[in-house]
C-alpha positions as a Markdown table, in Angstrom:
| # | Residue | x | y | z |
|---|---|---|---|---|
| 1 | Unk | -22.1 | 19.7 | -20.0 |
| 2 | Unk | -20.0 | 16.5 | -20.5 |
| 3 | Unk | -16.6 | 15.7 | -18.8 |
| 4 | Unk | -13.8 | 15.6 | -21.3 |
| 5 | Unk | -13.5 | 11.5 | -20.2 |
| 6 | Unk | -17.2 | 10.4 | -20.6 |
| 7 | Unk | -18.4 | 8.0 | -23.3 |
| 8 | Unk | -21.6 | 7.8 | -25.1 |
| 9 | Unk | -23.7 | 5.2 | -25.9 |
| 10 | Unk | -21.8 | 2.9 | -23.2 |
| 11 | Unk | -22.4 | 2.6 | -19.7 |
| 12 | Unk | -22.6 | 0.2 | -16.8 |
| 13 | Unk | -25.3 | -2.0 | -15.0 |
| 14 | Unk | -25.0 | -2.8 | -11.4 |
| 15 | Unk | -26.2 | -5.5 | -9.8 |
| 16 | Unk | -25.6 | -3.9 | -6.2 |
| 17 | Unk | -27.7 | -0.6 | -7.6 |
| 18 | Unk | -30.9 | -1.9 | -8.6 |
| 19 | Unk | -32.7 | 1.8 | -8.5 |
| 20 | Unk | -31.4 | 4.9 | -9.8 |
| 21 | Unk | -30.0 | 6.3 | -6.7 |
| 22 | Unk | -27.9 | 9.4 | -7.8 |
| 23 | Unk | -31.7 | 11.3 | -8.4 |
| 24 | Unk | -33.1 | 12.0 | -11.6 |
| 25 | Unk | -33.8 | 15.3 | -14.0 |
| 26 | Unk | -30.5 | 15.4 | -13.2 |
| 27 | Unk | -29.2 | 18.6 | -15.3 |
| 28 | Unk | -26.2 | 17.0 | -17.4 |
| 29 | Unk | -23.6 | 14.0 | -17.5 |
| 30 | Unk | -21.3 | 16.5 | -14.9 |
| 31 | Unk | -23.7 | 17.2 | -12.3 |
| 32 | Unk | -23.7 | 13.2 | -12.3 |
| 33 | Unk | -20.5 | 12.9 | -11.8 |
| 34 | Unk | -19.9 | 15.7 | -9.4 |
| 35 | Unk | -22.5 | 13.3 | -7.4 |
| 36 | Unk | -21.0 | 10.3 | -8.3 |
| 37 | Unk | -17.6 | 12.2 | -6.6 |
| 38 | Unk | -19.4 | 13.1 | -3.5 |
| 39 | Unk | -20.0 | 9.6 | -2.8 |
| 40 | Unk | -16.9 | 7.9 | -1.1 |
| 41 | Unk | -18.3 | 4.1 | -2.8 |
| 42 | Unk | -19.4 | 5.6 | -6.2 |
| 43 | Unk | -16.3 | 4.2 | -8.7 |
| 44 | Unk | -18.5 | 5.2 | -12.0 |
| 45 | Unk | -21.4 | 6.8 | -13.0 |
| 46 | Unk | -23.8 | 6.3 | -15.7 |
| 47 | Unk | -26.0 | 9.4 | -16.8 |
| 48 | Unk | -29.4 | 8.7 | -18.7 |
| 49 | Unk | -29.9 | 11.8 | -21.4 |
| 50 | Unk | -33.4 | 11.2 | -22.0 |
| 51 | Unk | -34.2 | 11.2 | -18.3 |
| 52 | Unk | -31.8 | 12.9 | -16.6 |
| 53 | Unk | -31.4 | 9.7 | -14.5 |
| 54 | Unk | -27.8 | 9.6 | -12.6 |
| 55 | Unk | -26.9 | 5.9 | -11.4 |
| 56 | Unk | -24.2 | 5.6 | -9.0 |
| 57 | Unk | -22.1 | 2.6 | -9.2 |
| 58 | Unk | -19.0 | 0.0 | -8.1 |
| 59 | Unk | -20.5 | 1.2 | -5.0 |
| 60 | Unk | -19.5 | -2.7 | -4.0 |
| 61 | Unk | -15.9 | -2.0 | -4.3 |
| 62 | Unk | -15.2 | -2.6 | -8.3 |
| 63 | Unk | -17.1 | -1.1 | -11.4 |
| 64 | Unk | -19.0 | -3.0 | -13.2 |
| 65 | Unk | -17.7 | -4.5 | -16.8 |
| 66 | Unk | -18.5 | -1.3 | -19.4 |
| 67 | Unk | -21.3 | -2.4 | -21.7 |
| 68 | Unk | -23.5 | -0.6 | -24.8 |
| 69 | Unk | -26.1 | 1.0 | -23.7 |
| 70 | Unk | -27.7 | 3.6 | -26.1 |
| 71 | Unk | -28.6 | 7.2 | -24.8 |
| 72 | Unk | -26.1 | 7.6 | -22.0 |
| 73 | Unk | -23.0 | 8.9 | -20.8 |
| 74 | Unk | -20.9 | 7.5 | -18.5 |
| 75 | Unk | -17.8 | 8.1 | -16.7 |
| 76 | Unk | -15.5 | 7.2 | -13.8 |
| 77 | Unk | -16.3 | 9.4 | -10.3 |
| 78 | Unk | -12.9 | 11.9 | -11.7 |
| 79 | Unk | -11.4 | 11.9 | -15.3 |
């Protein structure tokens, strides 16, 4: 499952977040952000599809500049 305001093939890189830290075999791009929303810092989240891996970022206090990245979703913590 995707949330209707996730993009593909774009997605963030954090400098605060250098490890994946939202888990990974993570089921789908929603399960991510359902993390992503359970964690008061996490402002977006980008979602790996190949590894399930689940990011959480802006954890800082401000999301990182969208970039292209292929292979992931990404989304911020509620569309």
């Amino acid at each position: 499952e995707v949330p209707p305001c996730a993009v593909k093939d774009q997605g963030y890189i954090d400098p605060a977040v250098p490890s994946v830290n939202g888990g990974i075999e993570i089921q789908d791009a929603q399960a991510c952000q359902n993390a992503c929303a359970n964690v008061v810092t996490c402002k977006v989240f980008t979602f790996y599809i190949n590894s399930g891996g689940c990011w959480l970022q802006g954890i800082s206090g401000e999301a990182p500049k969208l970039q292209e990245i292929p292979g992931v979703y990404s989304a911020p913590r509620e569309c």
